[in-house]
MIPA-363180 format. One line per field, with one value per residue: y, x, z of N, C-alpha, C, O in turn; residue in one letter. Coordinates in Angstrom, 3 decimals. Each point is the difference from the previous one (the first is absolute). Example, Ala and Ser with C-alpha at 12.3 -4.5 7.8 and 13.67 -1.06 7.14 Angstrom:
2
n.Y	-5.690, 1.069 $
n.X	13.190, -1.386 $
n.Z	7.800, -1.385 $
ca.Y	1.190, 1.190 $
ca.X	-0.890, 0.820 $
ca.Z	0.000, 0.060 $
c.Y	1.200, 1.090 $
c.X	0.900, -0.770 $
c.Z	0.000, 0.730 $
o.Y	-0.019, 1.108 $
o.X	1.036, 0.509 $
o.Z	0.665, 0.169 $
r	a, s $
//
This chain:
143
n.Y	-4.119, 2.373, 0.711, 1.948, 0.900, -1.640, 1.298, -0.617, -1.409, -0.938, 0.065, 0.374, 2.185, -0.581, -0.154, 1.542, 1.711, -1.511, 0.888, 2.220, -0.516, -0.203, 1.338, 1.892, -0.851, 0.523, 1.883, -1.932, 0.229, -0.290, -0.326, -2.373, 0.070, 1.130, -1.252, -1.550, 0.867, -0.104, -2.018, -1.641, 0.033, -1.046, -1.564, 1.503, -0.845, 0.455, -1.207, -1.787, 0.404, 0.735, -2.028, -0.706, 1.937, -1.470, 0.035, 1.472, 1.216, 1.649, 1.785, 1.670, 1.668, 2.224, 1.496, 0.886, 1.542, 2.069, 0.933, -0.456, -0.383, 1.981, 0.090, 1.145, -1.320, -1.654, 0.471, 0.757, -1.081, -0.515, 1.087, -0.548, -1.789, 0.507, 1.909, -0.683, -1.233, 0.299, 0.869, -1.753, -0.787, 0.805, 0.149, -1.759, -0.151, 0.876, 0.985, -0.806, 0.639, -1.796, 2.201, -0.932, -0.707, 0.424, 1.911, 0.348, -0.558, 1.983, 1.403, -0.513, 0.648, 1.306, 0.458, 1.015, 2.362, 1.077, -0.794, 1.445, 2.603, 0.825, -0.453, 1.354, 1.100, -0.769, 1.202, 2.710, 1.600, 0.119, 1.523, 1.342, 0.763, 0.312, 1.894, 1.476, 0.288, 1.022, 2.251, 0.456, -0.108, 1.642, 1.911, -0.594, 0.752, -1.914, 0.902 $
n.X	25.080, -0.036, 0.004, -1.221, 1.957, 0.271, -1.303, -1.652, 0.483, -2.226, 1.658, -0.547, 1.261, 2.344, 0.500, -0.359, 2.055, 2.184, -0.351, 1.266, 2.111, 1.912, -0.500, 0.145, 1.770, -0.201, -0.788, -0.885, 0.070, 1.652, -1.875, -0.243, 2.112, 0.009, -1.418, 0.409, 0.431, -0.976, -0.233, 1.384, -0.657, -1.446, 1.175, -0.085, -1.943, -1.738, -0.601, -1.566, -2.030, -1.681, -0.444, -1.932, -0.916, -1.275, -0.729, -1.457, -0.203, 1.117, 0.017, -1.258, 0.616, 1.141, -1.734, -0.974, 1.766, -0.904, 0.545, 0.906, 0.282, -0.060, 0.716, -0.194, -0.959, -0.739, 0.756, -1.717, -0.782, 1.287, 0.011, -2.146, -0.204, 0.994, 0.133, -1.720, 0.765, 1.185, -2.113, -1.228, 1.300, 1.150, -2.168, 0.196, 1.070, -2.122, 0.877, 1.747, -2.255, 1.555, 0.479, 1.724, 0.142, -1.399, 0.976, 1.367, -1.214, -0.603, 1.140, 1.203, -0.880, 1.386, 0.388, -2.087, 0.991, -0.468, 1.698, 1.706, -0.843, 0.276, 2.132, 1.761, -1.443, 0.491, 2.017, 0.027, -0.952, 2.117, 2.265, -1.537, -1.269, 1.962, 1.488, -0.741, 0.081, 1.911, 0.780, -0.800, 0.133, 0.460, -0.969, 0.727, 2.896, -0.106, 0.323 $
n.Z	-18.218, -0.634, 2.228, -0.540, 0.517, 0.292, 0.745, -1.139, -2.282, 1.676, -0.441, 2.356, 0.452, 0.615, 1.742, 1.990, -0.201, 1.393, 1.923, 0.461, 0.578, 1.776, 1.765, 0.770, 1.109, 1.932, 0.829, 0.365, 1.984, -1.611, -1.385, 0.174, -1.366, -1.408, -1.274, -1.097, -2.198, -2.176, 0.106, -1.103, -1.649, -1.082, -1.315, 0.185, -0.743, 1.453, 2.693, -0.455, -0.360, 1.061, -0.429, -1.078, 1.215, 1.477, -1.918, 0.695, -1.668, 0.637, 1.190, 0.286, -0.763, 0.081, 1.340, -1.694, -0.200, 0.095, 1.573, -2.130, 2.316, -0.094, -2.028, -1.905, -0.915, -1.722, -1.893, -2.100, -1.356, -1.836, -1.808, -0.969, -1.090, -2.596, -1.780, -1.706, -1.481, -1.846, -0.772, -1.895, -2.046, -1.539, -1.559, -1.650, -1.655, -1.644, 1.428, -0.827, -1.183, 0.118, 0.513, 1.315, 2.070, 1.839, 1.208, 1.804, 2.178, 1.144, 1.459, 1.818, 1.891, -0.481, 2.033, -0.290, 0.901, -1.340, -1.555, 0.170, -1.153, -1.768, -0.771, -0.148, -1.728, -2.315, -0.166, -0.178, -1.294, -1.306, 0.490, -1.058, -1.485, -1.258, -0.264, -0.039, -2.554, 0.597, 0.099, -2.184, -2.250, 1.607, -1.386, -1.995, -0.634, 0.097, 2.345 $
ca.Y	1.148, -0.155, 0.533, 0.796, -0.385, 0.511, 0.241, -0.053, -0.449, -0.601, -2.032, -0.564, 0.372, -0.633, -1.287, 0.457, 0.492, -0.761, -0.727, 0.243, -0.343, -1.529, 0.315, 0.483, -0.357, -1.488, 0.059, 0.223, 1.298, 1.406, 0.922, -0.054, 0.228, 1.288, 0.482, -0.195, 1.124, 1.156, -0.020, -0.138, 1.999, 0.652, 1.094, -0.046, -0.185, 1.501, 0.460, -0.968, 0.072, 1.409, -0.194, -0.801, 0.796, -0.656, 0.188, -1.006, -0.480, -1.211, -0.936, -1.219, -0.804, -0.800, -1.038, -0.620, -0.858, 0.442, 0.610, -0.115, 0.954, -0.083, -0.243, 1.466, -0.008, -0.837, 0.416, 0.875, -1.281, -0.659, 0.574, 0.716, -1.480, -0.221, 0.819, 0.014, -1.178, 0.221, 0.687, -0.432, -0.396, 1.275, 0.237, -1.062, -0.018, 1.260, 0.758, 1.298, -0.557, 0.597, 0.123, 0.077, -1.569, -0.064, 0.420, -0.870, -1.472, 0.229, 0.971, -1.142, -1.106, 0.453, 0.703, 1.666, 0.209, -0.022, -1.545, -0.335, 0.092, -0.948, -1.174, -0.177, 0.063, -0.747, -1.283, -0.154, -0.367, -1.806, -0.680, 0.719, -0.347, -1.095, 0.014, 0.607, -1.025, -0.723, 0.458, -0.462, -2.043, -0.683, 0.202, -0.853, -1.276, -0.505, -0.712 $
ca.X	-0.822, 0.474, -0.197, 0.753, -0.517, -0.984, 0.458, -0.907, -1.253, 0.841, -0.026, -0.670, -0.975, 0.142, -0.401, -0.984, -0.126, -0.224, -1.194, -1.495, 0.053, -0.422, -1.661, -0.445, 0.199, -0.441, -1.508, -1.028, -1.254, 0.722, -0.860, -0.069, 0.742, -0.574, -1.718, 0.251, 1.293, -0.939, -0.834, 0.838, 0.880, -1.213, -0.391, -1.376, 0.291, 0.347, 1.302, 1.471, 0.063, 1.308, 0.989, 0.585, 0.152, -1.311, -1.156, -0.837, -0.853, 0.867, 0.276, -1.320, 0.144, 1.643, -0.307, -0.966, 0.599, -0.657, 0.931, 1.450, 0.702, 1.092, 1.522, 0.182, -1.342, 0.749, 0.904, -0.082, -0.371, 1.343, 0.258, -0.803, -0.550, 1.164, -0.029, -0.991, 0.258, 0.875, -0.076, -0.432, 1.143, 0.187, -1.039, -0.245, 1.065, 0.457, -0.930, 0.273, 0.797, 1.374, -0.683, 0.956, 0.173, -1.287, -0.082, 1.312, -0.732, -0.793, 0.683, 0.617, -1.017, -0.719, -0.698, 0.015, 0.253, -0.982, -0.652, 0.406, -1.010, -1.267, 0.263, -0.424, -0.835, -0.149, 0.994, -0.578, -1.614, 0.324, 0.276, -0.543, -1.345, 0.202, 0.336, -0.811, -0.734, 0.613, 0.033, -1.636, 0.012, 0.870, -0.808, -1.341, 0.124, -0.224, 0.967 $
ca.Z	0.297, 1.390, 0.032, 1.424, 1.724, 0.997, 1.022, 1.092, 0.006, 0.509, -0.197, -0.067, -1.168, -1.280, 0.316, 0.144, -1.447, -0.821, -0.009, -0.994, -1.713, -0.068, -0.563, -1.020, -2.119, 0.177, 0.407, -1.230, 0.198, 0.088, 0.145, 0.858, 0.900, -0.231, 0.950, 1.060, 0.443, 0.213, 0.635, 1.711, 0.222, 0.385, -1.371, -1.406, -1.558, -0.760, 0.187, -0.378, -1.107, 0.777, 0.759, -0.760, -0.937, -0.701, 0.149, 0.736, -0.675, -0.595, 1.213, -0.419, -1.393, 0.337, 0.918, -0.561, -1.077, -1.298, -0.371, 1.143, 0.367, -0.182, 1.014, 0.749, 1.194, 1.551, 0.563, 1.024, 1.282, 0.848, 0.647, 0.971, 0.397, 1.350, 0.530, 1.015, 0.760, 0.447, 0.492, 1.518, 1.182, 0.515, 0.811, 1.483, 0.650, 0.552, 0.295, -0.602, -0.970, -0.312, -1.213, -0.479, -0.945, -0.571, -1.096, -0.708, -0.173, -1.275, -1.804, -0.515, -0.909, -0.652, 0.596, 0.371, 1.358, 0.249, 0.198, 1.020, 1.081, -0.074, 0.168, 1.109, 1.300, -0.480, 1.001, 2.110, -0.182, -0.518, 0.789, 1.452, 0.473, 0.265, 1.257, 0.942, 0.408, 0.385, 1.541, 0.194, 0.211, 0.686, 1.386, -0.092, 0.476, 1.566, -0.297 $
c.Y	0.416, 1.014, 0.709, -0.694, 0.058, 0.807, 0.398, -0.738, -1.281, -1.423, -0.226, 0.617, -0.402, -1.369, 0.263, -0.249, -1.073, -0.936, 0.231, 0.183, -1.314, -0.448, 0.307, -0.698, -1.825, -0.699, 0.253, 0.728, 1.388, 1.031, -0.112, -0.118, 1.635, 0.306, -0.792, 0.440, 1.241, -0.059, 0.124, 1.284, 0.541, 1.184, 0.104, 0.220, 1.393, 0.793, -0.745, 0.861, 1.489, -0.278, -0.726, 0.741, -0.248, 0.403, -1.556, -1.361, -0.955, -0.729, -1.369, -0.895, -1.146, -1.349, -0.717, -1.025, 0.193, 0.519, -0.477, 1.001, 0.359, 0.033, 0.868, 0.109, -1.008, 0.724, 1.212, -0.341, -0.545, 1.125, 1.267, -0.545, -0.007, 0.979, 0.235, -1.096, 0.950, 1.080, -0.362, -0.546, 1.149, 0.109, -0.575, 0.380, 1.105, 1.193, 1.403, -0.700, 0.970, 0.590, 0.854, -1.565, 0.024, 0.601, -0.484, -1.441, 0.320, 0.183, -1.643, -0.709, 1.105, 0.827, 1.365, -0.349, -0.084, -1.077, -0.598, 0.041, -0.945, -1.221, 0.301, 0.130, -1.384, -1.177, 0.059, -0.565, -1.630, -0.373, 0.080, -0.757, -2.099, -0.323, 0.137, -1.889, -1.043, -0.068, -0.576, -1.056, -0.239, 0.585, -1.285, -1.615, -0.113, -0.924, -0.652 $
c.X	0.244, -0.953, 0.003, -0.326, -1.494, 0.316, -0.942, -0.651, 1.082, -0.134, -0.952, -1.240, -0.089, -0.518, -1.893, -0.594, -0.200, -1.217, -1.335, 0.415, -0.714, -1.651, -0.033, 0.523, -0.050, -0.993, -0.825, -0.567, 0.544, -0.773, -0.671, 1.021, 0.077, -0.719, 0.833, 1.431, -0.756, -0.832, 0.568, 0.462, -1.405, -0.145, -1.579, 0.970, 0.456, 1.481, 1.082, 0.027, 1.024, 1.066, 1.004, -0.353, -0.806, -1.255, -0.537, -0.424, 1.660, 0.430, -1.322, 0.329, 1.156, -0.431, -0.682, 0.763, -0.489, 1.502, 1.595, 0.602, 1.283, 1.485, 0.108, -1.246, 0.813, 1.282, -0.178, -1.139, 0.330, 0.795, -0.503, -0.340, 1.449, -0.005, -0.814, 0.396, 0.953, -0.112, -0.933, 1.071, 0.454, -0.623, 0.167, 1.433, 0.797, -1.123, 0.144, 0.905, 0.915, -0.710, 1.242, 0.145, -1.080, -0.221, 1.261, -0.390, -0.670, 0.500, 0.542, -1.443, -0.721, -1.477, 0.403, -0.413, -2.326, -0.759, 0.420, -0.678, -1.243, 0.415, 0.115, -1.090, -0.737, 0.555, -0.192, -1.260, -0.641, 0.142, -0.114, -0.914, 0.453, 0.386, -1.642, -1.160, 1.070, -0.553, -1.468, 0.374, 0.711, -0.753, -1.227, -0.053, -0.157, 1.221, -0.135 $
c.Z	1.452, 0.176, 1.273, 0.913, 0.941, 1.097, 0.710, 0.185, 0.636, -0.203, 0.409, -1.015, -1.502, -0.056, -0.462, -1.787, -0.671, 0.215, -0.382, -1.621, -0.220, 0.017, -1.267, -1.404, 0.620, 0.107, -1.182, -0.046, 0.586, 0.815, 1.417, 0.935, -0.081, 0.810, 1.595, 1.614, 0.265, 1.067, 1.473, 0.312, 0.086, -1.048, -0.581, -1.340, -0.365, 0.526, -0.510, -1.679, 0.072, 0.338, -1.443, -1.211, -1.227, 0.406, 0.910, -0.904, -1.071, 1.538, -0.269, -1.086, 0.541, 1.258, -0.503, -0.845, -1.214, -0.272, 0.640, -0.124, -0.872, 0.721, 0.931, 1.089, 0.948, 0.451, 1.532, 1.277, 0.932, 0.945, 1.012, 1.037, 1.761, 0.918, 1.467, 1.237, 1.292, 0.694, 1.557, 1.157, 0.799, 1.109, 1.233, 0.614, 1.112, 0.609, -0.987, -1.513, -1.045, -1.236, -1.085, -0.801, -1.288, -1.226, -1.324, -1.144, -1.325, -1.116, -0.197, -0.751, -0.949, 0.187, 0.270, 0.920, -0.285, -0.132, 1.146, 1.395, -0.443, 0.446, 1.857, 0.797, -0.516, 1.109, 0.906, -0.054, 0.428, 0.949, 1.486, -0.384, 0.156, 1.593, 0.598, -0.160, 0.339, 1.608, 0.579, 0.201, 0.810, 1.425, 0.004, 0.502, 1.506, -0.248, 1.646 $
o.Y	-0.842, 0.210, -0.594, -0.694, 1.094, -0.418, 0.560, 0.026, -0.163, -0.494, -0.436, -0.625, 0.080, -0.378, -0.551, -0.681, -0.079, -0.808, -0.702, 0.306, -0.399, -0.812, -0.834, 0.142, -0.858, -1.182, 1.043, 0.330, 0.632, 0.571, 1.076, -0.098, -0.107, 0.708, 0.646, -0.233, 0.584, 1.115, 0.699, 0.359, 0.973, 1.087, -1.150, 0.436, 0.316, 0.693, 0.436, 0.091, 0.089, 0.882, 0.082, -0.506, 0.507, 0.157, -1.115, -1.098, -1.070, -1.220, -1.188, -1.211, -1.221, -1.104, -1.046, -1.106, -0.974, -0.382, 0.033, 0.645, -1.040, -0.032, -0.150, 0.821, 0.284, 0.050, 0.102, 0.504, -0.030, -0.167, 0.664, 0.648, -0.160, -0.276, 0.334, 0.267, 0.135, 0.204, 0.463, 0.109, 0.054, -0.002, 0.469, 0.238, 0.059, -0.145, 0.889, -0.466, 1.107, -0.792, 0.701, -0.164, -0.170, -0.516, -0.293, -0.226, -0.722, -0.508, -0.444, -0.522, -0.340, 0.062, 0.166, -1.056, -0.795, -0.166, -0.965, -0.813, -0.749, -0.485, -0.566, -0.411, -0.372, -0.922, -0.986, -1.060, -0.500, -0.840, -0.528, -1.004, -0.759, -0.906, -1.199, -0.660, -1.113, -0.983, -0.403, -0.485, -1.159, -0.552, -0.146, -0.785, 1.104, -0.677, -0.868 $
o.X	0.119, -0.554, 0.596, -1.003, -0.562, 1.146, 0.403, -0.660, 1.174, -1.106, -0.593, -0.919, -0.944, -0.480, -0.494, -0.909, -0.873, -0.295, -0.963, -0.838, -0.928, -0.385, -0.087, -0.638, 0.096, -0.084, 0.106, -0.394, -0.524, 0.521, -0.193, -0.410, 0.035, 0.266, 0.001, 0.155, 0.106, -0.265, -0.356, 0.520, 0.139, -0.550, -0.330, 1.147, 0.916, 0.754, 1.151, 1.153, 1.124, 0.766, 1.228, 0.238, 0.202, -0.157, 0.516, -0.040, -0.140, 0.154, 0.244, -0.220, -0.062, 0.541, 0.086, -0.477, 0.199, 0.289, 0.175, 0.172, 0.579, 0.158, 0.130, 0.160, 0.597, 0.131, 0.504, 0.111, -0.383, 0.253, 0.715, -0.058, 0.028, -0.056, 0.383, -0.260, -0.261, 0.942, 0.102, -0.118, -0.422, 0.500, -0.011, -0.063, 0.896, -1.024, -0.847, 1.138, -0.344, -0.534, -0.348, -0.021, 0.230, -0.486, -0.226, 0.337, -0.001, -0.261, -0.413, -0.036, -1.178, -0.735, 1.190, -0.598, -0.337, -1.066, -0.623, -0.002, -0.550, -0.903, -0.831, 0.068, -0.683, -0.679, -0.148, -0.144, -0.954, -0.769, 0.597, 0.187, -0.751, -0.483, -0.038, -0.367, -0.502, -0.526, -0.179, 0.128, 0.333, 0.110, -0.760, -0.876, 0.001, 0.322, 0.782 $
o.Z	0.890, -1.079, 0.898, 0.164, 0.049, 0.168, 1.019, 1.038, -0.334, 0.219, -0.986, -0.528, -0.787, -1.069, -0.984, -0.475, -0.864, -0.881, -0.311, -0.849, -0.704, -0.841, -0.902, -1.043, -0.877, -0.334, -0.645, -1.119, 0.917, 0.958, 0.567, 1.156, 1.226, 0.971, 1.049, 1.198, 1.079, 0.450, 0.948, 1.056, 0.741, 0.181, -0.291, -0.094, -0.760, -0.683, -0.031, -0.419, -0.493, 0.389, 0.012, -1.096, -1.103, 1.211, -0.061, 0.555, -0.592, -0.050, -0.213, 0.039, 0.144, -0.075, 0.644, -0.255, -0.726, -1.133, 1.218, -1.035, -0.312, 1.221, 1.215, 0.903, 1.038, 1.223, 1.119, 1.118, 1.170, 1.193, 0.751, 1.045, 1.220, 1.199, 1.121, 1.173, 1.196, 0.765, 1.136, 1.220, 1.155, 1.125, 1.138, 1.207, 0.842, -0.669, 0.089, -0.043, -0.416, -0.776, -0.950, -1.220, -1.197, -1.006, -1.174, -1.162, -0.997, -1.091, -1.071, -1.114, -0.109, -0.985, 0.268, 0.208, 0.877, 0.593, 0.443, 0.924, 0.807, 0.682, 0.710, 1.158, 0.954, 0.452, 0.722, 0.610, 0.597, 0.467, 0.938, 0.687, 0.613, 0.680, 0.277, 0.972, -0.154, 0.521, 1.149, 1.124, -0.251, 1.095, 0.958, 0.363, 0.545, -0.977, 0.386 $
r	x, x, x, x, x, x, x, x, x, x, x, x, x, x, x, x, x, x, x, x, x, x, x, x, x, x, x, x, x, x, x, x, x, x, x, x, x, x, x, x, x, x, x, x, x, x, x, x, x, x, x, x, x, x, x, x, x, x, x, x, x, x, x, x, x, x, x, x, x, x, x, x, x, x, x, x, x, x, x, x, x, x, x, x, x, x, x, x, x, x, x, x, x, x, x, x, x, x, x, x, x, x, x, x, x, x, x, x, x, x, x, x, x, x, x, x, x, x, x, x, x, x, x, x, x, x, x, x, x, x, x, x, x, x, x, x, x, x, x, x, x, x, x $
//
């Protein structure tokens, strides 16, 4: 089985990809590795459900474990999951993010240029308000 190239998405993002597979079909409790990816990105049920093209109320079911996900859900998980990741790196790495890669990153993972805006103000949100209680806890230490 072969299939196309990647050309934007980068090794360590694949790597990224393979570890939240690795949660998700190793881990007994599927549903809470979910709620818990969802959460580190600062989603509510209703924006992760917009985003995964579900009503609010099967995201509940799928975290609860009343319901397993299907292939096509982890798949696209996995790969929003990355997207967003990848868009907080950017973030950190850069003061002005490449929204040429960005958008590229997407059509490869399966995303419109508009899940794309939702996923990015989703990744700065995340990772601005992480940066900022980082900057707190280090004005607090006495050194």
């Amino acid at each position: 089985m072969t299939s196309k190239p990647l050309l934007y998405t980068q090794k360590w993002l694949v790597s990224f990809q393979k570890e939240i597979a690795g949660a998700l079909f190793l881990y007994p409790d599927t549903g809470e590795v979910i709620c818990e990816y969802r959460k580190r990105y600062g989603m509510s049920q209703e924006e992760f459900g917009e985003l995964m093209e579900l009503r609010r109320e099967s995201i509940s079911r799928i975290e609860t474990g009343s319901v397993t996900p299907t292939f096509d859900f982890a798949r696209k998980f996995i790969n929003a999951m990355a997207l967003i990741e990848a868009i907080r790196v950017e973030r950190a790495q850069h003061k002005e993010i490449d929204v040429y890669f960005l958008d590229n990153l997407a059509k490869e993972l399966g995303f419109s240029r508009e899940k794309l805006t939702f996923m990015v103000k989703v990744a700065v949100e995340s990772y601005d308000k992480k940066l900022v209680k980082i900057q707190k806890s280090l004005k607090e230490i006495k050194i």
